[in-house]
C-alpha positions as CSV (number, residue, x, y, z in Angstrom):
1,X,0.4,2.5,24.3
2,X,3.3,1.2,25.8
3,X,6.4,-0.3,23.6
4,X,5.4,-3.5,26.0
5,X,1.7,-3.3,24.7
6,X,3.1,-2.6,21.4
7,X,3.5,-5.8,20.1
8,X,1.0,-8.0,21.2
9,X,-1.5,-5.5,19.5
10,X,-0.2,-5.4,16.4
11,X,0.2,-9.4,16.3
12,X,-3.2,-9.2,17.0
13,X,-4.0,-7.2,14.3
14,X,-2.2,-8.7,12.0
15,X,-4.1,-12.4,12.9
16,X,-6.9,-10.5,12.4
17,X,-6.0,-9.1,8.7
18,X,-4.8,-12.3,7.5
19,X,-7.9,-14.3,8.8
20,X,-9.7,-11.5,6.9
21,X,-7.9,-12.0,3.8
22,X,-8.2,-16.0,4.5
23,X,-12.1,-15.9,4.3
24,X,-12.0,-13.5,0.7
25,X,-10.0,-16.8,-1.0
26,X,-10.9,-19.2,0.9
27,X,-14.2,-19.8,-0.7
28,X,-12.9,-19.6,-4.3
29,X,-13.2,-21.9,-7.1
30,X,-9.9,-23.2,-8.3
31,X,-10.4,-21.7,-11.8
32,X,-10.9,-17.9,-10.0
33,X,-7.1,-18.2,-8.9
34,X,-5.9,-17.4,-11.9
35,X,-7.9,-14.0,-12.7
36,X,-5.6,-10.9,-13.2
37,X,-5.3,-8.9,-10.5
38,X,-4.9,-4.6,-11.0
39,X,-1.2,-5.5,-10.6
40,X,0.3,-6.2,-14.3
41,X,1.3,-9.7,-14.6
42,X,-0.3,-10.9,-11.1
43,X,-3.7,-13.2,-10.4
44,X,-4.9,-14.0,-7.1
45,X,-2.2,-16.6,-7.1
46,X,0.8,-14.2,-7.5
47,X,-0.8,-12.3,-4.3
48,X,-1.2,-15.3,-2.0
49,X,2.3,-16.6,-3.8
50,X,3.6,-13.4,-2.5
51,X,2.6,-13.2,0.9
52,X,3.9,-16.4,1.7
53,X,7.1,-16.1,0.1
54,X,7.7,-13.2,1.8
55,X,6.0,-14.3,4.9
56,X,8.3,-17.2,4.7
57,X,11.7,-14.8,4.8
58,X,10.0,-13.0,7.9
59,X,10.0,-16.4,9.7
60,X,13.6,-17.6,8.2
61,X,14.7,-13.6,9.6
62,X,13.2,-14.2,13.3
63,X,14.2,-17.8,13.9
64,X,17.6,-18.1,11.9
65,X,19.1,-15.1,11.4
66,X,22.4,-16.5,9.6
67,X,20.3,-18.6,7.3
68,X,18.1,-15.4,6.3
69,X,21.0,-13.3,5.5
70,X,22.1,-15.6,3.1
71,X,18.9,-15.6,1.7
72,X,18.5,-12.1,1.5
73,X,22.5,-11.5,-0.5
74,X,21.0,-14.1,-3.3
75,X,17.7,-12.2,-3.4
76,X,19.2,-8.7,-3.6
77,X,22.0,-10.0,-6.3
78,X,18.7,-9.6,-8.4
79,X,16.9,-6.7,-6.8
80,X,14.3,-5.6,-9.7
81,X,13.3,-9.7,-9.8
82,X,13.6,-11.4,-6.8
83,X,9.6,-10.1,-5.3
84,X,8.0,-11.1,-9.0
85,X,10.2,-14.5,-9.1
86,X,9.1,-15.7,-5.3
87,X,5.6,-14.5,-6.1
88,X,5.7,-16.8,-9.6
89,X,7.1,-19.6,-7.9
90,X,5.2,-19.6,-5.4
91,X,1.9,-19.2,-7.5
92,X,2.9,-22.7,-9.2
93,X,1.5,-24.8,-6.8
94,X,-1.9,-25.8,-7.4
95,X,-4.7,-23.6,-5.1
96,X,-5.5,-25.3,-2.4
97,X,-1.8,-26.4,-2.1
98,X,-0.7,-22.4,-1.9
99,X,-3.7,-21.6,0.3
100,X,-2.2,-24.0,2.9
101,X,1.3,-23.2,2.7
102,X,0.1,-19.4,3.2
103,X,-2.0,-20.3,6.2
104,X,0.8,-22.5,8.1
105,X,3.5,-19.9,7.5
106,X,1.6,-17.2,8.6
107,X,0.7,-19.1,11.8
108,X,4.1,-20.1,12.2
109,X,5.3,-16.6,11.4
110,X,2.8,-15.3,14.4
111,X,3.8,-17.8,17.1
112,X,7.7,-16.5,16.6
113,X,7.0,-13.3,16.8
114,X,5.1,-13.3,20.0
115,X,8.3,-15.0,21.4
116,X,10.4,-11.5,20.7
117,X,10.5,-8.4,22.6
118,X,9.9,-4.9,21.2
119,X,13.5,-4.5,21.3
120,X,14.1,-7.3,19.5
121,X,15.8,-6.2,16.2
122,X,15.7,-9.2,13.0
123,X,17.4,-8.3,10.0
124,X,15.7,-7.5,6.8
125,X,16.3,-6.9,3.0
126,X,19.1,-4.1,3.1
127,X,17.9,-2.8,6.7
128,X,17.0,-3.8,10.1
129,X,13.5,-3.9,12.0
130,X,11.8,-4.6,15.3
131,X,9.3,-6.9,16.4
132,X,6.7,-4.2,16.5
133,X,8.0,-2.7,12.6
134,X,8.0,-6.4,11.2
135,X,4.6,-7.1,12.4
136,X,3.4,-4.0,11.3
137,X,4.7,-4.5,7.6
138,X,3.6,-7.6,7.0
139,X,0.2,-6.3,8.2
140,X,0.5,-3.5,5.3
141,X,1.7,-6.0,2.8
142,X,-1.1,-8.4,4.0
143,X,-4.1,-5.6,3.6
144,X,-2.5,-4.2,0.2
145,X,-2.3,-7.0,-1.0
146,X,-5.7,-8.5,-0.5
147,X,-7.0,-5.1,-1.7
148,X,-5.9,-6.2,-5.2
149,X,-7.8,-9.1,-4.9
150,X,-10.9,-7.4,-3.7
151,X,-11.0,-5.1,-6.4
152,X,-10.4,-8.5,-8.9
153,X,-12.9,-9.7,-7.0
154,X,-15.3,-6.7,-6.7
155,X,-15.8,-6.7,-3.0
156,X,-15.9,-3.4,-0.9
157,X,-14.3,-4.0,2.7
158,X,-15.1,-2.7,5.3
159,X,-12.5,-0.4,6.8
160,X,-11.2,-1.5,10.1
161,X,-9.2,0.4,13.0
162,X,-6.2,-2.0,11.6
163,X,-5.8,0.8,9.0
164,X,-3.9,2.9,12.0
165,X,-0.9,0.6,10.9
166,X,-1.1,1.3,7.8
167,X,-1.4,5.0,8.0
168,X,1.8,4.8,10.4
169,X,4.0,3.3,7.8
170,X,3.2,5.7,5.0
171,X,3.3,8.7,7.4
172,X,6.7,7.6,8.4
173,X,8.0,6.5,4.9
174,X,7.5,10.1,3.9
175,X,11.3,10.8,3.0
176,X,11.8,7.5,2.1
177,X,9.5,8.4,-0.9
178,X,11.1,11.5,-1.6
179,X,14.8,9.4,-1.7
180,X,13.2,7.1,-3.8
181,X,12.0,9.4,-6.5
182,X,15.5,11.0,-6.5
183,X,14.6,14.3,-4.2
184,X,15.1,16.3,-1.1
185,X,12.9,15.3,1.4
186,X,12.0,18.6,3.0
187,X,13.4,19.5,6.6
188,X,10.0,20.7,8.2
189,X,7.4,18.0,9.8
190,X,3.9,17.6,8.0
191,X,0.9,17.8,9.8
192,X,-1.4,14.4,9.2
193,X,-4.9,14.3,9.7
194,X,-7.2,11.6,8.9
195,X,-10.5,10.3,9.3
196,X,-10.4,7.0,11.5
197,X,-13.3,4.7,10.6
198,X,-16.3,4.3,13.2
199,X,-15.1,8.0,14.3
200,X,-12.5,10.3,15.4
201,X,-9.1,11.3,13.9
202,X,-5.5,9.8,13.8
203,X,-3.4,12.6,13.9
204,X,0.9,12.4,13.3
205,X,3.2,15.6,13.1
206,X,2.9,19.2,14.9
207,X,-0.4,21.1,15.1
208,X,1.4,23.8,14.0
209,X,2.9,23.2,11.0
210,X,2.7,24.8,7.7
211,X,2.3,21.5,5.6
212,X,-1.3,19.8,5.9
213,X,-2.7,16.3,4.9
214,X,-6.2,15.7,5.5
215,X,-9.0,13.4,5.1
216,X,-10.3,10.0,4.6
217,X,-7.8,7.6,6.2
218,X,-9.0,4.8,3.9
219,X,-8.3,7.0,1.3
220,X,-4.7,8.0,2.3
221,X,-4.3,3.7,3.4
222,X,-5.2,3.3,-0.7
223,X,-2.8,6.1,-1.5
224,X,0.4,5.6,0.4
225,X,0.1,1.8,-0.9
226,X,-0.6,2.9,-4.7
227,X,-3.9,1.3,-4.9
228,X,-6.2,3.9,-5.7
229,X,-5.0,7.6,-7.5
230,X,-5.3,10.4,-5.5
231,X,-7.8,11.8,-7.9
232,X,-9.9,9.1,-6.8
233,X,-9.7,9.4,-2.7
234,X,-10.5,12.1,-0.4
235,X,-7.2,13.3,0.4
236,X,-6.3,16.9,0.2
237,X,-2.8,19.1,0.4
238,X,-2.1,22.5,2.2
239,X,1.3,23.4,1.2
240,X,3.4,22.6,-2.2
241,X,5.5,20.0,-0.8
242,X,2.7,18.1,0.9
243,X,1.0,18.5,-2.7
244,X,3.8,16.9,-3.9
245,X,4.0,13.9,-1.5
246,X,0.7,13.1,-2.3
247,X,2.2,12.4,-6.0
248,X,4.8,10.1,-4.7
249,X,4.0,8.7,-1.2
250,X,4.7,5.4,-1.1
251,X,4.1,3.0,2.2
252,X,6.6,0.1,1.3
253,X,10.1,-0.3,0.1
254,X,12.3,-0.4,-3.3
255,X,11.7,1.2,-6.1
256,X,9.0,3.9,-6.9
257,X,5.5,2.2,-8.0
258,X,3.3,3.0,-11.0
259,X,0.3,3.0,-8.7
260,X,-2.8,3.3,-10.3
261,X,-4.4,5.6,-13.0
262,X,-7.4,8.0,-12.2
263,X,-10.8,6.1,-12.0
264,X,-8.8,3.0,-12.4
265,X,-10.3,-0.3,-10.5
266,X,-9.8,0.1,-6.4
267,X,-11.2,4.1,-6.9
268,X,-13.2,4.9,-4.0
C-alpha cells in the first residue's frame, strides 16, 4: 500500500470500528450504562466517556494545534489522572446525551482527518504523530475499548481484517513496552506471525530471526491491549526475550497496565 493509500484506508477502517461499536450501545437501556466494565472503576459510560474525550483532543490536535497544546501541558501536569478524570466527566452526562456527543465528535474527528496528508504531523500527549498513526490509534483505542463492553456485555465479535491495525501498533510498541517496564529492549528484530481472520497470515520482522511470535492474531489484538491473559490466547514464544514480551507487551501509551488475570472475563 502506498503512504497515499495509507490514509484513506485506515479512516475507513476506523468509520467502520466506531459504527461497529455504535450498534453494541446504541440499543441499550439507559440503566445498562452504568454496568461495570473489566476495567476497575469503569461502566459502559466511562468507555464511551473515554473515547470522546479523547476523541475530542484528536480533533482540538488536527484543527488547532496551539489550542491542543495547551490542553495537553494541563492534562500532563496530572499524568496518572487526567484519562480517568476526562473519562468521569465525560460519563456525567445522561446516556443518550454521551452517546451523541461520541457520535458527532467522531464524525467530526473523521471529516478532519481526511483533509491531512500522510505527512501531515499533529501534535500529541508528549510526542508527535501522523495522519496515518492518529487514525490508526484511535482505531486501537476504539476496538479496545469496546471489547470491555462486549465482555460486560457478553457478546463475542467477530474478528475483522481491522485487527491488521491493531496488530501494527503492538508489533511496533515492542520497546516502548520494554521502556515502560523499566528494561532493555533487546537490539535484534522479532519475527511476528499471526493468524489473519477469514485466512492467511500478517507477518512483521525478518524470516530469519531467532525470536518467534506466533498465532491467533485475535489473540495477540487481546494481548498487546491487556484484555485477555496470555494464558488465555493462542499466542506462543520462541526465544526468552520474546517470552518475555509476551508478559509485558503493551499496544498503547503511559504507564504499564494490570491487564487481565488468567481465565478472567474477555478469555478466549
Amino acid at each position: 500500500m502506498s503512504d497515499a493509500d495509507a490514509v484513506p484506508a485506515v479512516l475507513a477502517d476506523l468509520r467502520d470500528e466506531g459504527d461497529a461499536l455504535d450498534a453494541l450501545v446504541g440499543g441499550l437501556a439507559p440503566g445498562r450504562w452504568a454496568e461495570p466494565t473489566p476495567a476497575a472503576g469503569w461502566t459502559i459510560a466511562h468507555q464511551i466517556g473515554h473515547l470522546a474525550w479523547t476523541d475530542r483532543q484528536a480533533l482540538l490536535s488536527a484543527t488547532d494545534p496551539a489550542a491542543f497544546e495547551k490542553a495537553a501541558q494541563r492534562a500532563l501536569a496530572s499524568p496518572a489522572t487526567f484519562v480517568d478524570e476526562g473519562a468521569r466527566q465525560e460519563a456525567q452526562a445522561p446516556p443518550e446525551q454521551l452517546l451523541a456527543r461520541w457520535r458527532a465528535v467522531r464524525g467530526e474527528l473523521y471529516e478532519a482527518l481526511a483533509t491531512r496528508t500522510t505527512r501531515d504531523k499533529m501534535p500529541w500527549f508528549a510526542t508527535s504523530m501522523s495522519t496515518a498513526s492518529m487514525a490508526t490509534g484511535r482505531l486501537m483505542e476504539t476496538w479496545a475499548h469496546g471489547q470491555d463492553i462486549a465482555d460486560t456485555l457478553g457478546v463475542r465479535r467477530e474478528p475483522t481484517a481491522r485487527l491488521r491495525h491493531v496488530a501494527r501498533i503492538g508489533v511496533r510498541a515492542r520497546d516502548f513496552a520494554y521502556v515502560a517496564n523499566g528494561l532493555p529492549a533487546p537490539a535484534e528484530e522479532f519475527r511476528v506471525e499471526l493468524r489473519a481472520p477469514g485466512g492467511g497470515t500478517w507477518t512483521y520482522g525478518p524470516e530469519g530471526a531467532a525470536q518467534r511470535v506466533t498465532g491467533d492474531a485475535l489473540g495477540f489484538c487481546l494481548l498487546v491491549t491487556q484484555r485477555a491473559h496470555r494464558d488465555d490466547v493462542d499466542v506462543r514464544a520462541d526465544g526468552a526475550d520474546a517470552d518475555r514480551w509476551l508478559d509485558i507487551a503493551q499496544a498503547f501509551a503511559g504507564p504499564p497496565g494490570k491487564g487481565r488475570e488468567p481465565g478472567g472475563r474477555g478469555a478466549r
